[in-house]
N, C-alpha and C positions, 0 to 999 in steps of 0.2 A: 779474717784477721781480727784477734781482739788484744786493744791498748787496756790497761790496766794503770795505773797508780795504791802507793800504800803507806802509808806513815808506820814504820815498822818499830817507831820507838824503841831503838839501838838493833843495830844489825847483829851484832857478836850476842847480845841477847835475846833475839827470835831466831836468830839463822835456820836453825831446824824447821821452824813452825813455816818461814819462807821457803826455805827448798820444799817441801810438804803441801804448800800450796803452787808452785810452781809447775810439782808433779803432776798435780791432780784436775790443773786448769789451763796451763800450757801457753799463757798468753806470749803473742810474737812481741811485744813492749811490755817494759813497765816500769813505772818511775817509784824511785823508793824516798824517802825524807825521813830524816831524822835518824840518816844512819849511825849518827855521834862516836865516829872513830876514824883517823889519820887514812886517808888512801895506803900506805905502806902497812898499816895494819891490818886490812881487809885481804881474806885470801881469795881468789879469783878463780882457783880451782873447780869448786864445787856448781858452780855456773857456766866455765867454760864446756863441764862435763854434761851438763845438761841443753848446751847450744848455743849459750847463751854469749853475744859479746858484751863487754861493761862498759861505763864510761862513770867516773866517781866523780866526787868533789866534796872531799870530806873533812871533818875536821874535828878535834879533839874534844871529846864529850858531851859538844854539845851540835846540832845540826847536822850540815851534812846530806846531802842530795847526791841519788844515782839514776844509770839510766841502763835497763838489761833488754837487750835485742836480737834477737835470733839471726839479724843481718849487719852487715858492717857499722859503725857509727862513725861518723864524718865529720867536719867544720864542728868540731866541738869547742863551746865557749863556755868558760865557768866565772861567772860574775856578771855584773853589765858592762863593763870595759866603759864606764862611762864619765871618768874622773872622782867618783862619789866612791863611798868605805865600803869595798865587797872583801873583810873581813871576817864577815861570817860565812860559810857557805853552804847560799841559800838559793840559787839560782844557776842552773845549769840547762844547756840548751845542745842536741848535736841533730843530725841529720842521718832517717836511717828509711831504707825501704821507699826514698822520694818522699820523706814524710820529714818535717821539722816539728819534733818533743822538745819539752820545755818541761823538766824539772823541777818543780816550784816549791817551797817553805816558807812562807809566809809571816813574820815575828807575832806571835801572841799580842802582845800590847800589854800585858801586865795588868793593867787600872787606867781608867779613864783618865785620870787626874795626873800620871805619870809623862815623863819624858818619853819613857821605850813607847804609849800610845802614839805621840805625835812622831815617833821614829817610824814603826808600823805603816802610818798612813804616808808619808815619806816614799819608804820600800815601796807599797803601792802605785803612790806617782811618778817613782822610777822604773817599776815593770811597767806602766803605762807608756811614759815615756820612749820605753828598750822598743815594747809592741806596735808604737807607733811609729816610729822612726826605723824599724826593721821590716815593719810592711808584711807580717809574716798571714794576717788575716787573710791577702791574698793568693795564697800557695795553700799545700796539704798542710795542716799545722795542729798539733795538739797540745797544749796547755794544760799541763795537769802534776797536781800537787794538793798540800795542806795550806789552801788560801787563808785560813783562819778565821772563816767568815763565814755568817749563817746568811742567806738571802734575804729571804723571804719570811713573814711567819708560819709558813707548812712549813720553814727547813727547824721550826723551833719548838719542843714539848711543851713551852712554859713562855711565850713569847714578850707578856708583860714581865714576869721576873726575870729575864734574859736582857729587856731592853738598854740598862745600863751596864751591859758588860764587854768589854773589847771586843768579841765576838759577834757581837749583834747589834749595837752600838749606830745608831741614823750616819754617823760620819762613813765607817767603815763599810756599812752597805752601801752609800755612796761611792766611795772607791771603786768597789766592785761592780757595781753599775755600770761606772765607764768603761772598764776592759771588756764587760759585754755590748756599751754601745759602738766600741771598735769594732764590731761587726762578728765577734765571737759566738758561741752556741752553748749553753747548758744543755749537754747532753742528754746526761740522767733526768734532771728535769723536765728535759723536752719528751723523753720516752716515760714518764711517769707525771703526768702536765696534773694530778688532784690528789698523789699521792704524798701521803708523811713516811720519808726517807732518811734516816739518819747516819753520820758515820761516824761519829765520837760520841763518847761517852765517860765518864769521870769515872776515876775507878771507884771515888764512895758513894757511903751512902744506897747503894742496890742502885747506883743510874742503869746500868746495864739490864738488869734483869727488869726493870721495873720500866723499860726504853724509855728514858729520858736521856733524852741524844742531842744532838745540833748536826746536819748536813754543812761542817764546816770542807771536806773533803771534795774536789772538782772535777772535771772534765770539759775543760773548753774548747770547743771544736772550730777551726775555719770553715766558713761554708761548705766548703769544696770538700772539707773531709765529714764534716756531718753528715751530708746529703746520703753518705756512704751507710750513716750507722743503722743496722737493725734491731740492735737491743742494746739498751743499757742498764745497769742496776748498782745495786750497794752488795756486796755478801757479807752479811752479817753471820753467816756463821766463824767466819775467820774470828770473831773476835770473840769467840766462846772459848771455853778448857780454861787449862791451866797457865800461868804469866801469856794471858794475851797483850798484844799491842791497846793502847785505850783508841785505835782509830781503826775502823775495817777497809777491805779496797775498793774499790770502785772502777768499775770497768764497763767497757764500751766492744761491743762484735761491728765488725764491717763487712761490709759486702764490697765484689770485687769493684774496681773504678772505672 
């Protein structure tokens, strides 16, 4: 079984380059982010044709989270349902194959010095909050999305120049922190424990070809579904040719349970 996630920075504007990788890699999940268009504008067609069932939560121009699965999708929730502003949508959660996915986009932060930063680490303490009070660490559970957030300094080219930016930022690594001391799993990380892995990259300046990257893209595993995984990686080829996405996928093989 392999979970996947991709930040496909607009769906209507990679669709090809996704059905193309969809062909070629087959994964039974995969979470998309950043598909920046209305659910009634997304055609389901071209996925259903391939296996796939959907579950969206989209929204106009900007965000926008889905969840593509080769088996039914269930107890589907979009938002945290938790009195707070799910406005954007940024957080989408269902249940498929006994496994509970979680959809996840993560808000940039803008600038340190900004509102949308301390909004940011906010949305953080309310996925904290969703993942704590939903108990899902206990069950098969995958968590995966554009956390917007670099680890560690292997997740980062330039770790001193990086320090002051929403992305890598002492707060925001702390955020992140906690949803791994809930008892989560960095995959990728764990199948790559000395490795420099990245999944975004700016489209100036040659970040790309020159890999200067940040590993802000994730894979959170419950024990129970880590324990499962045999390989994890980044495919960085996705984010070659022509209008690629500026973020590659990241994906996880399991063995059976």
């Amino acid at each position: 079984m392999k979970i996947a996630s991709w930040n496909v920075n607009s769906l209507r504007a990679r669709q090809e380059r996704l059905l193309a990788w969809l062909d070629r890699h087959r994964p039974d999940v995969l979470c998309l982010q950043e598909i920046k268009a209305e659910d009634t504008k997304i055609s389901l067609a071209p996925f259903a044709d391939r296996g796939y069932h959907v579950a969206l939560y989209g929204q106009r121009t900007y965000n926008g989270v889905a969840i593509l699965s080769r088996t039914p999708l269930e107890t589907v929730e979009r938002g945290f349902g938790d009195g707070g502003d799910d406005s954007e949508a940024r957080f989408l959660a269902a249940t498929t194959g006994g496994i509970r996915v979680l959809s996840v986009y993560v808000p940039n932060g803008e600038t340190l010095d900004s509102p949308k930063f301390a909004a940011k680490l906010e949305w953080l303490a309310r996925l904290e909050r969703w993942l704590d009070t939903h108990q899902v660490v206990h069950e098969p559970a995958a968590l995966c999305g554009d956390l917007n957030v670099a680890p560690a300094e292997l997740d980062v080219h330039d770790p001193q120049a990086w320090e002051h930016s929403v992305l890598y930022a002492p707060p925001a690594r702390e955020a992140l922190a906690r949803l791994l001391h809930l008892g989560f799993v960095d995959v990728v990380r764990h199948c790559h424990p000395g490795e420099r892995l990245y999944t975004w990259w700016d489209y100036r300046m040659l970040a790309f070809p020159k890999n200067r990257g940040l590993r802000i893209d994730h894979l959170l595993f419950s024990p129970a579904l880590a324990a499962r995984v045999v390989a994890a990686g980044v495919d960085r080829d996705a984010r070659k040719g022509k209008l690629p996405s500026d973020h590659a996928p990241v994906w996880a093989e399991l063995g059976p349970a």
